[in-house]
N, C-alpha and C positions, 0 to 999 in steps of 0.2 A: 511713580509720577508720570504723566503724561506729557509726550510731545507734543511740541508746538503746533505740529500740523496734524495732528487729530485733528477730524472732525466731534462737536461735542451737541449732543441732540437733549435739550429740554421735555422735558414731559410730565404734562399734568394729570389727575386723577389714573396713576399709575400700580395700584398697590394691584389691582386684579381685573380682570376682565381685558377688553379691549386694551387702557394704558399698560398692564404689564405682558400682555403679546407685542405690543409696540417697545419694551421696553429690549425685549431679546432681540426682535425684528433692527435696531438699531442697531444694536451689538455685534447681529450676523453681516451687516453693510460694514460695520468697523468703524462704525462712533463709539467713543465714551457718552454715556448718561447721565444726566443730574434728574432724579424721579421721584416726585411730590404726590404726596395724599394726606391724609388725616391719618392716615394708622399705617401707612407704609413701614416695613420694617428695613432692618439695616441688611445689605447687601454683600456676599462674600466674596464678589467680584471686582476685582479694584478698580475695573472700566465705568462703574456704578456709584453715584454717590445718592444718597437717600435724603431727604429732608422731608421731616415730618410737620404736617401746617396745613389750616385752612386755607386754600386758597381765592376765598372771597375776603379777608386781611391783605391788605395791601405789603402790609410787612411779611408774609409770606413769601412773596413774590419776590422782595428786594433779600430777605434769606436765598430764596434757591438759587439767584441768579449769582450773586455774591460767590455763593457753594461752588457753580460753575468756574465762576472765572479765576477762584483761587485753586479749584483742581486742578484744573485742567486748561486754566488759561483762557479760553475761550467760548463764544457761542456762535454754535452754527444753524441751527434749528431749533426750532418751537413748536412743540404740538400739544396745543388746546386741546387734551380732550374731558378733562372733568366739563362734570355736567348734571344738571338736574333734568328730571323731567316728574313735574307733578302733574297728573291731567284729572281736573275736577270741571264740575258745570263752573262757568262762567264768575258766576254771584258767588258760588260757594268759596270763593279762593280767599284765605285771609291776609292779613297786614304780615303776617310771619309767613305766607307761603311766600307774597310777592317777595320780603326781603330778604329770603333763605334763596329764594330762586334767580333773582336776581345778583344777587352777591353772589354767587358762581359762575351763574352763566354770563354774567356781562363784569362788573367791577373785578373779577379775578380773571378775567381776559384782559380787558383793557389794562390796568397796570403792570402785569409779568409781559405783554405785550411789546408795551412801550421801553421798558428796559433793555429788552432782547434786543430791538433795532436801535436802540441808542449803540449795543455794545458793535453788531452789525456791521453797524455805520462807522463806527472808531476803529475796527479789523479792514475794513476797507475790504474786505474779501466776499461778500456777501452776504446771503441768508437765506433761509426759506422758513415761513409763516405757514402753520394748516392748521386747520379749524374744525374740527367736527361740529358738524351743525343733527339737522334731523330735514328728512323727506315733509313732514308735515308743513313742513314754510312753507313749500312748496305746493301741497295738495291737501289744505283740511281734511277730513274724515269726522263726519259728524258723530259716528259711532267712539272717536275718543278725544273728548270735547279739552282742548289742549291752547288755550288763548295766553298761558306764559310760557309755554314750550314756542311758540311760534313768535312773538313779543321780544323774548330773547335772544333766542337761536335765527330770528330770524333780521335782528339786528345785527349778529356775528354774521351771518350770509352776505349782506350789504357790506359792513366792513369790511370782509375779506376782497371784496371788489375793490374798494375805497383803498386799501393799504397796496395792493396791484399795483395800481397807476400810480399813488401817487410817490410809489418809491422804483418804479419801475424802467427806469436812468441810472439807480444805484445798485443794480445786482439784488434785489432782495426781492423773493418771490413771494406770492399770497395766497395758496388755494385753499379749500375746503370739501370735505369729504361730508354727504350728507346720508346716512344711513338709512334704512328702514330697521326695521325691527328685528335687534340680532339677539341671539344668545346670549346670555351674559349673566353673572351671578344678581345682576337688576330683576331681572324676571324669575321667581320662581316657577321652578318647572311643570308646577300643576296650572300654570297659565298659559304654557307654550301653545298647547292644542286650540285654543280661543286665538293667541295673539297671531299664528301662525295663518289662521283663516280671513286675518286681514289682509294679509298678502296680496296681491297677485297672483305669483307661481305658486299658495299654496303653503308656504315653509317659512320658513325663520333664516337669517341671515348666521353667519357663522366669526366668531372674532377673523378668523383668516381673510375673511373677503375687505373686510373693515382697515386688515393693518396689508394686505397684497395692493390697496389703492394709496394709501398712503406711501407706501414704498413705491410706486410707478410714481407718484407726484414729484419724490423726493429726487427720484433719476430723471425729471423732463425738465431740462434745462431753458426749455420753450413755451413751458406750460406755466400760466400766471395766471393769476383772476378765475379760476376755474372752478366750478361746483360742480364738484364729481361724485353723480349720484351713483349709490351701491344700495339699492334697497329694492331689489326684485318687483322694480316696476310700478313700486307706490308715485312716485310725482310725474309717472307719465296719465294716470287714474283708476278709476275703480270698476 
């Protein structure tokens, strides 16, 4: 069982990729985990609790948190990182992209969100909020025509500002990591060489770069409101 003063770090779309380098990356800072996907397995680590569930269900959300605070007592961080990214021409997008895409990337933020700083705010200790968004908010690319990846992600972008200030009196921080285009079991690999040419520098980002900004966010006691871009250079242009 865990002590009280653990630190306890949330984390969504965790089973592989980015979420489960985030999930170790906590563990080595010496948080316990509560780490959510659709097909996450159960974990042999007792620092680790696992909850399986979609997290655009609302009751998802109130499952993991729940998981949390009966572990381990508490929450101290949240990290958003499930996520869709469909990128279709415009017109081509259907009624099931918008509400697959949306029910992740926004309805399964906003309510696990909202819990995390209710509990937060009841710890009186503070929190910290991060968000992975995407570079596209930031810098279209006509070459990957992506109007619910930016609609979303770039709703979460705005929010994470909005959540800053307006809890930024009560200890509770808000940033967001906006990546470019990383490695990740999302891309198969006979796509890298194409997706890789979108770059800037040429290459593909790496989970490391992704959960190393995360981890400087989580240590900047002064940093709030922030979108820290890690994508070799896509939103500064092309």
């Amino acid at each position: 069982m865990n002590s009280q003063d653990q630190k306890v770090a949330v984390i969504t779309g965790a089973s592989q990729g980015i979420g489960a380098a985030l999930v170790d990356a906590y563990r080595k800072l010496g948080y316990a985990v509560v780490a959510t996907s659709r097909s996450i397995e159960l974990s042999d680590d007792a620092g680790v609790v696992t909850v399986r569930g979609d997290i655009a269900d609302p009751a998802t959300a109130e499952r993991v948190i729940a998981a949390g605070i009966q572990q381990f007592g508490r929450i101290d961080t949240l990290v958003n990182n499930a996520g869709l990214f469909v990128a279709k021409p415009f017109t081509d997008y259907s009624a099931d992209d918008y509400a697959t895409v949306t029910g992740v990337n926004l309805t399964g933020v906003f309510r696990i969100t909202q819990l995390a700083v209710e509990h937060m705010l009841a710890q009186g200790s503070g929190g910290h909020i991060v968000n992975i968004t995407t570079s596209l908010v930031d810098n279209a690319d006509s070459r990957v025509p992506s109007v619910l990846a930016s609609l979303t992600k770039g709703g979460l972008q705005s929010a994470t500002k909005s959540l800053a200030i307006e809890y930024a009196t009560r200890g509770i921080r808000a940033n967001a990591v906006s990546p470019g285009t990383v490695k990740t079991p999302m891309h198969p690999e006979e796509t890298h060489a194409a997706l890789a040419a979108l770059q800037p520098v040429g290459r593909l980002g790496e989970e490391s770069d992704i959960v190393d900004a995360v981890t400087y966010l989580e240590n900047a006691p002064f940093v709030t409101g922030e979108i820290l871009h890690v994508d070799g250079g896509m939103s500064a242009g092309h």
